[in-house]
N, C-alpha and C positions, 0 to 999 in steps of 0.2 A: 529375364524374369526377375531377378534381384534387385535392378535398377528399376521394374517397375514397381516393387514390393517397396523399396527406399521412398520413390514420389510419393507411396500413396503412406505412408506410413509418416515422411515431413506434412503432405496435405493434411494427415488426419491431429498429428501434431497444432500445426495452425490453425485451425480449425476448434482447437481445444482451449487454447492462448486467446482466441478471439472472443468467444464465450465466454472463458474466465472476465477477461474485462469487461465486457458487457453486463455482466453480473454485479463487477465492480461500480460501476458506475451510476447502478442503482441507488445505491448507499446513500447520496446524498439526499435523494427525495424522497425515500423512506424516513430518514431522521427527521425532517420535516414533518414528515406527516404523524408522527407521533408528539401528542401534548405531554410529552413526561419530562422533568429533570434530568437534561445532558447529561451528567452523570449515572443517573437509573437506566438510561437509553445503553448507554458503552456498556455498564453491566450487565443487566441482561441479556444483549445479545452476547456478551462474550459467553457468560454461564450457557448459553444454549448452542453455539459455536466448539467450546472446550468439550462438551459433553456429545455433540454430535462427532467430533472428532476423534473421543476416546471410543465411542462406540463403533466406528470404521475400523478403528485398527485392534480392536479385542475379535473383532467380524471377519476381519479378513487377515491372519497370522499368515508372517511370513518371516523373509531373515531381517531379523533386527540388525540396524546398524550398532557402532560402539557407542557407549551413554556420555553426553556430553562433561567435560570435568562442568565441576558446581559452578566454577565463577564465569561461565561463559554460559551455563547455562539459566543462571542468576540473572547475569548481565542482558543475556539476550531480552529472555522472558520480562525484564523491568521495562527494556527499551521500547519492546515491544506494547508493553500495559501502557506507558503516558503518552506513546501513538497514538492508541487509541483513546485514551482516558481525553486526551487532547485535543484531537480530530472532530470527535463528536458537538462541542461545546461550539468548536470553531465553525463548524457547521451552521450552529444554530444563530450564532451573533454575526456572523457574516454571508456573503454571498456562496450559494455551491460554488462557482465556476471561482470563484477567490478560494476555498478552502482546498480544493482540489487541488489550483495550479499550484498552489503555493507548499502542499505539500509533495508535487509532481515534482520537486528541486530534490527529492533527496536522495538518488544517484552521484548526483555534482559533489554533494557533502558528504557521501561515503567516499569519496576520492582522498577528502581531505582528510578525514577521518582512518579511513585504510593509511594513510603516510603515518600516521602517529600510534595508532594502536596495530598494524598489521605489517610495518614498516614497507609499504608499497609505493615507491614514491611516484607521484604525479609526474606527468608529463609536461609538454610546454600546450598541447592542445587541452589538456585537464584545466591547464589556468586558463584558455581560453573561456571555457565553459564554463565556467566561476564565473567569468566576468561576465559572461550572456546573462547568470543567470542574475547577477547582483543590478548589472540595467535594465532585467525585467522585471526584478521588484522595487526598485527606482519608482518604473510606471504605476506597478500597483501604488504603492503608498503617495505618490505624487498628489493626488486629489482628493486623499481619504481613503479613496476606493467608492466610489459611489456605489449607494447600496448594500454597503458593508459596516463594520467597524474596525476599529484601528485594535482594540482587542481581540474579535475574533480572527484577523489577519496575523496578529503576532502567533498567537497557538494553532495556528493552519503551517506556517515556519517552525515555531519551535516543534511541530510533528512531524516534519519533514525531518529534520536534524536528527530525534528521536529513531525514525523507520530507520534511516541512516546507519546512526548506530546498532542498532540493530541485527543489520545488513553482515555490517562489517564483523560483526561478535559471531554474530551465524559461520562466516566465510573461514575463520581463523582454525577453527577448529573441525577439517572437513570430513571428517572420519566419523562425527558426530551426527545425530538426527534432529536435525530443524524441526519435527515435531514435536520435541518433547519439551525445545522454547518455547514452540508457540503455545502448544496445551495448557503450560505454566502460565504463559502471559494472560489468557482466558480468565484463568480461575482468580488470576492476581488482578484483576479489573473487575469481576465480583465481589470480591471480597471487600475490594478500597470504596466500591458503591452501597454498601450493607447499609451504614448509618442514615445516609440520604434515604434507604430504602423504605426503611422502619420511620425516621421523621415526618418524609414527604410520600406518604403511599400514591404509588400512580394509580390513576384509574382505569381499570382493568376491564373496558368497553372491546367490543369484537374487534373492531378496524384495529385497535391498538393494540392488542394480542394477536391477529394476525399479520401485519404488519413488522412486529418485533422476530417474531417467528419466522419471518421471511428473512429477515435481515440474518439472523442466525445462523439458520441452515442451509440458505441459500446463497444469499449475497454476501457470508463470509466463509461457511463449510464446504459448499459444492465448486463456489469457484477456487478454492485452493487443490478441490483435486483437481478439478479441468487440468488450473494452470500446474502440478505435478506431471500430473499426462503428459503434457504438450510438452513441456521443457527438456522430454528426452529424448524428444524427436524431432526438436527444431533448432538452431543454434541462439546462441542468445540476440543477436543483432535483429533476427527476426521473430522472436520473443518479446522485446523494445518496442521495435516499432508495430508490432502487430499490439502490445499495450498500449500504445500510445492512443488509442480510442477511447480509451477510460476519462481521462481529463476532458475530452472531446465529448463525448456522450452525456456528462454527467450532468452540468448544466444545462442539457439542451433538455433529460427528462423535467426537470423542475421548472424550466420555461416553459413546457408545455403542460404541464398540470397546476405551477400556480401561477406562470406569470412573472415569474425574477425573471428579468434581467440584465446578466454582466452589461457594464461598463464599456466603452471602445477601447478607453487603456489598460482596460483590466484584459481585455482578449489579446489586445497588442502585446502585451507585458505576459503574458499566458504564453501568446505563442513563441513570443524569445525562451520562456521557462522551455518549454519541450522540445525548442531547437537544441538548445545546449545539452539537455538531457541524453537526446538522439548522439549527437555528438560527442559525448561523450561515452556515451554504451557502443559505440562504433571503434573508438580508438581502443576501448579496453579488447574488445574481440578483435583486432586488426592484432594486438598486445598476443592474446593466446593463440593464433593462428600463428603469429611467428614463431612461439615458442615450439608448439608444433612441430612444423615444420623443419627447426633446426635438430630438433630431437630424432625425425627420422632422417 
């Protein structure tokens, strides 16, 4: 009976993981589809993301975890704002399937990153995966990127770098609650959009308030609980790769609603990105599995 309660409780785990990313992967065709300033776009859906969040957790009290110290919770919530502050834009100047893949690298960059802020040192298959992922963006930048631009390709990287950090500020301090970065990070990505907000008012037509509203509550609120749900009932290797649909998806909605098309070296250079990525979210859990292990 237990082992059946286990199955169904990883199944329902995965099952929430999968969703979440599908969710994910919305994102890009939704920023599309709204004519506002990059920047008005990140803000607003953060201010309706930050506030659909605060109102989950005032809704459903329970035990709080301990409050993060300030500078991790600083750190985080900044890293997390020019993610997003960055993402958005990159979106719009270049291709989904380029802004995606290129911020799908930043696993590999928390590796390097955990070495120096979390003193966790890399392995010899970590530099592997650096290196997959440095001749997958080889590919991309090789031809431009057809379809893209060589700006919005650099802030799809430097967002990756960004979540990275992020990641790693999250990870340091684990006794701490990751919501209380991310809430921060929300409101910190409103607040930096304000002036654009009042200069360039967007127009505020139904598609584009429904649309923004979606992104908010949906494709950035709902799918972080999924993926909350799901990560307590699935390990993270199958966490990984059950995400790794998001990079996969995300171009494929924008293909079929306006007709972008990625590049062949942009996919080629993509799918090196999310081998390496695999590859390396596999050795860090092969990493906690031994530790494990030797502890019992």
């Amino acid at each position: 009976m237990s082992k059946a309660i286990s199955r169904n409780s990883s199944s329902m785990g995965q099952t929430a993981v999968l969703f979440s990313a599908i969710l994910w992967s919305t994102g890009g065709l939704f920023i599309k589809l709204i004519d506002w300033d990059p920047v008005i776009i990140a803000g607003v859906r953060s201010l309706i993301a930050g506030l659909f969040m605060l109102a989950v957790r005032l809704l459903s009290p329970g035990k709080r975890r301990a409050p993060f110290k300030l500078r991790y919770l600083w750190g985080g919530g900044l890293a997390y704002s020019i993610t997003m502050l960055l993402f958005v834009p990159a979106n719009k100047l270049t291709t989904s399937a380029n802004a995606i893949l290129l911020q799908y690298s930043a696993p590999v960059w928390a590796a390097l990153l955990g070495w120096v802020l979390a003193k966790e040192k890399p392995k010899l298959i970590n530099w592997a995966s650096l290196a997959m992922v440095i001749g997958g963006l080889c590919l991309f930048f090789k031809d431009g990127l057809e379809g893209g631009s060589f700006t919005g390709n650099i802030l799809a990287l430097l967002s990756g770098i960004c979540f990275a950090a992020n990641s790693v500020l999250l990870r340091i301090q684990k006794d701490g609650d990751p919501a209380d970065a991310l809430i921060l990070a929300h409101f910190l990505t409103f607040i930096v959009c304000i002036p654009v907000l009042f200069s360039h008012p967007p127009a505020l037509t139904f598609s584009n308030a429904a649309y923004i509203l979606f992104l908010g509550t949906i494709q950035l609120g709902v799918a972080s609980l999924l993926f909350a749900y799901g990560i307590k009932r699935v390990t993270a290797v199958q966490a990984m790769l059950t995400a790794a649909i998001e990079p996969i998806l995300n171009p494929v909605w924008v293909l079929l609603v306006t007709g972008e098309k990625p590049s062949l070296v942009a996919v080629i250079g993509g799918a090196i990105i999310i081998a390496a990525v695999l590859v390396s979210t596999i050795d860090f859990s092969g990493k906690a599995a031994g530790r494990k292990k030797a502890k019992d």
